[in-house]
PLY file of the C-alpha trace (Angstrom):
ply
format ascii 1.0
element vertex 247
property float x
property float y
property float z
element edge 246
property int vertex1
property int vertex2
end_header
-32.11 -27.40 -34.77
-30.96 -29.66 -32.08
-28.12 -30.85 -34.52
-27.07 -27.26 -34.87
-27.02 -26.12 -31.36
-24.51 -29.12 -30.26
-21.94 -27.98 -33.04
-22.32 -24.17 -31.94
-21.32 -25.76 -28.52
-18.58 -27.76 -28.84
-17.07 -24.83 -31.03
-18.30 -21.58 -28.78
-21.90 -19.85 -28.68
-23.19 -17.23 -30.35
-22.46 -13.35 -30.04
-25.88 -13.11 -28.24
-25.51 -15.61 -25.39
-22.20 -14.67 -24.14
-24.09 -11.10 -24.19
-26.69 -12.45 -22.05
-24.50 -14.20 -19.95
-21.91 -10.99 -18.83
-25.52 -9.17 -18.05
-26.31 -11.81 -16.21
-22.53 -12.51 -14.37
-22.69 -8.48 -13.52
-26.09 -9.24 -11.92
-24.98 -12.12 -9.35
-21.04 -11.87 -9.23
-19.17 -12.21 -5.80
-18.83 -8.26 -4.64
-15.25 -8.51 -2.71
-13.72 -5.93 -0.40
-10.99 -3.52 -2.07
-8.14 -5.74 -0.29
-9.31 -9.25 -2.01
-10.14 -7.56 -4.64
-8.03 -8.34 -7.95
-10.04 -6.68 -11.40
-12.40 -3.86 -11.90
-16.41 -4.57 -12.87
-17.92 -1.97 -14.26
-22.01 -1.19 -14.38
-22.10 -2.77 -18.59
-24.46 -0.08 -18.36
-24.37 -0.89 -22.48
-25.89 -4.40 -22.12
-29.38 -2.92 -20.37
-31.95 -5.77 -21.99
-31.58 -9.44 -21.73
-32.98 -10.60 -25.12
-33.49 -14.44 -25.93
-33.36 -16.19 -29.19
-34.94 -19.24 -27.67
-35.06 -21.20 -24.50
-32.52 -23.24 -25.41
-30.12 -20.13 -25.65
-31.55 -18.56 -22.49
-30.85 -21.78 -20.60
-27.05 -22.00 -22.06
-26.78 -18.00 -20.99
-27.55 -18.74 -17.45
-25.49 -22.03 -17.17
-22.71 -20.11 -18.70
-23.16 -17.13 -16.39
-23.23 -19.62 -13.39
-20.31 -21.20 -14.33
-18.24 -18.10 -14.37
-19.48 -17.18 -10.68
-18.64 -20.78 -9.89
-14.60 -20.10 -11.32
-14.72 -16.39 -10.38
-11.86 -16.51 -8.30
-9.79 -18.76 -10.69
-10.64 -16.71 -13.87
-9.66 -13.11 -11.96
-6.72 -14.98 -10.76
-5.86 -15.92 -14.54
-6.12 -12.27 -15.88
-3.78 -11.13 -13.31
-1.19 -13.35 -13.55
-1.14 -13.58 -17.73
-1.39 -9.73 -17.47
-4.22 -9.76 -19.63
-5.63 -7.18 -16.59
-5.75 -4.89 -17.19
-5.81 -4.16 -20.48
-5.78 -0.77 -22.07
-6.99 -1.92 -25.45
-10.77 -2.44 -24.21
-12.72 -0.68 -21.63
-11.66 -2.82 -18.96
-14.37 -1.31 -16.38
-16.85 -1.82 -18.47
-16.18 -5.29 -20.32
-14.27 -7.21 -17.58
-17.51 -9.54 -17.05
-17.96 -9.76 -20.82
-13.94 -10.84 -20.55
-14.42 -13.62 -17.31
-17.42 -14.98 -18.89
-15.87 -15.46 -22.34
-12.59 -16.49 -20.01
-14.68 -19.44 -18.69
-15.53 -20.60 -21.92
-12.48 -20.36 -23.82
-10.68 -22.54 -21.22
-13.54 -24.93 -20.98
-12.79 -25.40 -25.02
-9.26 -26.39 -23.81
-8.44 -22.75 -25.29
-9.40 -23.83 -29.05
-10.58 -20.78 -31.09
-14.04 -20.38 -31.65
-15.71 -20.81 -34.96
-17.80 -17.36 -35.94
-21.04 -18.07 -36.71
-23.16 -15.93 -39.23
-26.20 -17.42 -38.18
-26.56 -14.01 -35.70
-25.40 -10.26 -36.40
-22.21 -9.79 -34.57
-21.94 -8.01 -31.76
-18.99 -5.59 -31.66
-18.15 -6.02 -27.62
-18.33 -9.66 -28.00
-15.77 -9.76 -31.18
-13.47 -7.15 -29.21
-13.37 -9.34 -26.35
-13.11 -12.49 -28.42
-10.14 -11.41 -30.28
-7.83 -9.80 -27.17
-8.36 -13.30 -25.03
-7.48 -15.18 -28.51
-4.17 -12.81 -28.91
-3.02 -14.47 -25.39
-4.55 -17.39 -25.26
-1.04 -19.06 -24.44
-0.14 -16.79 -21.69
-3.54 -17.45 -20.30
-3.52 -21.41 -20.60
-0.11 -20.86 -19.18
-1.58 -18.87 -16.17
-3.78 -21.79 -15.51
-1.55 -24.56 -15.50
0.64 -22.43 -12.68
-2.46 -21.68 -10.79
-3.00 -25.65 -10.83
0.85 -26.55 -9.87
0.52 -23.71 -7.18
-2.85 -25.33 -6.02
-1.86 -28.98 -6.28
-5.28 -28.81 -8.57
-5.91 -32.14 -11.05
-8.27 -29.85 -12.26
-10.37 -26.90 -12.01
-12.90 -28.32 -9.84
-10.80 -27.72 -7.16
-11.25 -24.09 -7.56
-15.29 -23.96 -6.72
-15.97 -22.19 -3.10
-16.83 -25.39 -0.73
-20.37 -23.64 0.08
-20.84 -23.59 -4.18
-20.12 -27.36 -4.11
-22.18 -28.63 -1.27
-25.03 -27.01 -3.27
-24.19 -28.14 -6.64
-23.81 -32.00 -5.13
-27.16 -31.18 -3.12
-28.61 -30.08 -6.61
-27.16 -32.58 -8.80
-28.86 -35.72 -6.51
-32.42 -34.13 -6.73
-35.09 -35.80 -9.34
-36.09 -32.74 -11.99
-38.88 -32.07 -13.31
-40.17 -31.66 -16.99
-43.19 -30.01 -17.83
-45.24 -31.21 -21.24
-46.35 -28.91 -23.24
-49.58 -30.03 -24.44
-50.29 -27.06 -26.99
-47.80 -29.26 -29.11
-48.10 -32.96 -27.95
-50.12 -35.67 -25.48
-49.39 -37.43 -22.43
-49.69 -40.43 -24.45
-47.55 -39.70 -26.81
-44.80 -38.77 -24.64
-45.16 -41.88 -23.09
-45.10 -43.69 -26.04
-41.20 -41.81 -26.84
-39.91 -42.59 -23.91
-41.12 -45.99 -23.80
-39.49 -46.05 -27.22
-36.39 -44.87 -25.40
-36.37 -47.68 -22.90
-37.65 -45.89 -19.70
-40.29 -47.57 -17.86
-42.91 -46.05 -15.54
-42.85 -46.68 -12.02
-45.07 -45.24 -8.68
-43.03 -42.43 -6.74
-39.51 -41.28 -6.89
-38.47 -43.80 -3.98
-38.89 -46.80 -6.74
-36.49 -44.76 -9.38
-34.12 -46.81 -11.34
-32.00 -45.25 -13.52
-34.26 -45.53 -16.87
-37.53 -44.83 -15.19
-39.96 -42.05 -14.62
-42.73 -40.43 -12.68
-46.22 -38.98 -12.73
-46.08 -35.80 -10.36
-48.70 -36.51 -7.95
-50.62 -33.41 -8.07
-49.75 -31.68 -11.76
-50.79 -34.49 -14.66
-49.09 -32.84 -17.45
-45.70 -32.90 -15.24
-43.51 -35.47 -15.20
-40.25 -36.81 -13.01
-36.98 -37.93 -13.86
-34.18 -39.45 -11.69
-31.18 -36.81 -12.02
-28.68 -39.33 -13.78
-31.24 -38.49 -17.04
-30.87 -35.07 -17.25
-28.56 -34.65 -19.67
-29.51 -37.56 -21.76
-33.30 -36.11 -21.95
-31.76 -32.67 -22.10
-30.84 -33.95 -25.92
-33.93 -35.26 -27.15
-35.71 -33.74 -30.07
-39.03 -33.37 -27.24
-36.73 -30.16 -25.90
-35.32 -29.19 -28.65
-38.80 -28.96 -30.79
-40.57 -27.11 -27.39
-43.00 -30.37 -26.61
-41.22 -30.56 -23.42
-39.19 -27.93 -20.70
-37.54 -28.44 -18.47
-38.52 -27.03 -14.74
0 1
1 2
2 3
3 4
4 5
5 6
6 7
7 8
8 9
9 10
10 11
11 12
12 13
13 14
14 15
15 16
16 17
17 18
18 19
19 20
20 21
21 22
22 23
23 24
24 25
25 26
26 27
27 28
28 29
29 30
30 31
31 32
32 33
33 34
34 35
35 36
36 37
37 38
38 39
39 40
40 41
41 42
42 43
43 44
44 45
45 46
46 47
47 48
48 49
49 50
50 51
51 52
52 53
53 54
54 55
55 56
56 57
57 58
58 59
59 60
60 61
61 62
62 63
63 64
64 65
65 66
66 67
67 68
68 69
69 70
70 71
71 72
72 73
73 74
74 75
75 76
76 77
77 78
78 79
79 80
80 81
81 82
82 83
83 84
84 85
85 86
86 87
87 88
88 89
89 90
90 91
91 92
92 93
93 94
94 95
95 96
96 97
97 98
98 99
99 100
100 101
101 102
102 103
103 104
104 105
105 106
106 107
107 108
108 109
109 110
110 111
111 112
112 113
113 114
114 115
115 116
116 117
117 118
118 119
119 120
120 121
121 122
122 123
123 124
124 125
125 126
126 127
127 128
128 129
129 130
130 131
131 132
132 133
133 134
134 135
135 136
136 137
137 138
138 139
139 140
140 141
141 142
142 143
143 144
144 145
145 146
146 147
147 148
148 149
149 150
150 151
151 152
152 153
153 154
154 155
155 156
156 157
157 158
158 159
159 160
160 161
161 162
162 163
163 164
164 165
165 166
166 167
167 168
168 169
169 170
170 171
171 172
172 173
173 174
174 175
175 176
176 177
177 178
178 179
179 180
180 181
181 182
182 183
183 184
184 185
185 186
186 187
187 188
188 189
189 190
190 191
191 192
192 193
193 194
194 195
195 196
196 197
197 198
198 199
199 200
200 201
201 202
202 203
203 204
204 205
205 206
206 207
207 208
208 209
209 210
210 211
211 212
212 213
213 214
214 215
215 216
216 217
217 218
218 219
219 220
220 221
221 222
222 223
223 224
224 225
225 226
226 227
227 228
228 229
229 230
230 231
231 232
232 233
233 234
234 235
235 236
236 237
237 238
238 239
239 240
240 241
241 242
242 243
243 244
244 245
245 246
């Protein structure tokens, strides 16, 4: 499962999550007065129920979604200036979240198509969108490359509001926490994994190395990881099988 989740990654998601992820982009976006503002949102009064497959896809919804408020600016800026917005082809009111979310990821790809999946039923909005940012992907990848030059950008990074990166550098520095899931496995034998894995236990957070871990103080079935593991822990079977979450 883990195995297959990576590939649908590196090649796109599924139908569902960029679904999820446009309800959830609509829910959170930056709201900008009619002078700064460039595209249309509309209510996506369509996508009404966020639905999960898993935890794994609800996580990679919200990261996605996240990611697009990050780049909002960018991605509207993009649309405009490949004239991709608006577009008369779609319902542009009602889709133009579904179209910056799937935006964000088609440029994160390096604008490589996406491979379908038939893993999911398809969902029509999602394969509309898909296929009008695929008919321009050039004029879009050109769009960002001027937005760059114009910007002196080395890349997109550049882009993120300053307030959005103080908080993501805040965020990224911070132990996380991992709760086990002790319906389907022990202390012990998480223990014994990660030991397996080379990470040694130590006392508090203050004596964190970069393979080492924690007992939370208070919670026993709760554990602590320095933040340069997340997303080397974020791969191990123990997530992808449900014996551990993250918090």
């Amino acid at each position: 499962a883990k195995r297959t989740m990576t590939l649908i990654e590196k090649n796109g998601y599924p139908d569902s999550v960029y679904k999820n992820a446009a309800m959830i982009f609509q829910g959170i976006r930056t709201e900008k007065s009619k002078e700064k503002m460039l595209v249309q949102y509309g209510s996506n009064s369509e996508f009404s129920v966020l639905v999960f497959k898993d935890e794994h896809s609800k996580r990679v919804s919200y990261e996605l979604a996240f990611n697009a408020v990050k780049y909002q600016d960018l991605l509207e800026e993009i649309l405009v200036d490949s004239s991709v917005h608006p577009c008369h082809s779609i319902e542009p009111d009602e889709l133009t979240s579904l179209l910056v979310v799937m935006l964000y990821d088609l440029q994160d790809r390096k604008f490589q198509a996406q491979k379908i999946f038939d893993e999911e039923e398809p969902v029509e909005e999602v394969r509309e969108v898909g296929r009008y940012l695929y008919r321009y992907m050039t004029k879009l990848a050109a769009a960002l490359a001027q937005c760059r030059i114009k910007h002196d950008a080395l890349s997109i990074e550049y882009f993120v509001p300053k307030t959005i990166w103080k908080q993501h550098q805040r965020a990224s520095s911070l132990p996380f926490c991992v709760w086990i899931n002790t319906f389907q496995i022990s202390l012990q034998d998480v223990i014994r994994h990660l030991e397996m894995k080379g990470l040694r236990k130590v006392e508090s957070v203050s004596d964190f190395d970069h393979y080492t871990y924690a007992m939370d103080q208070h919670c026993q079935d709760v554990l602590v990881f320095p933040s340069s593991l997340k997303e080397e822990l974020l791969n191990l079977d123990l997530f992808a099988d449900c014996k551990l979450s993250l918090q």
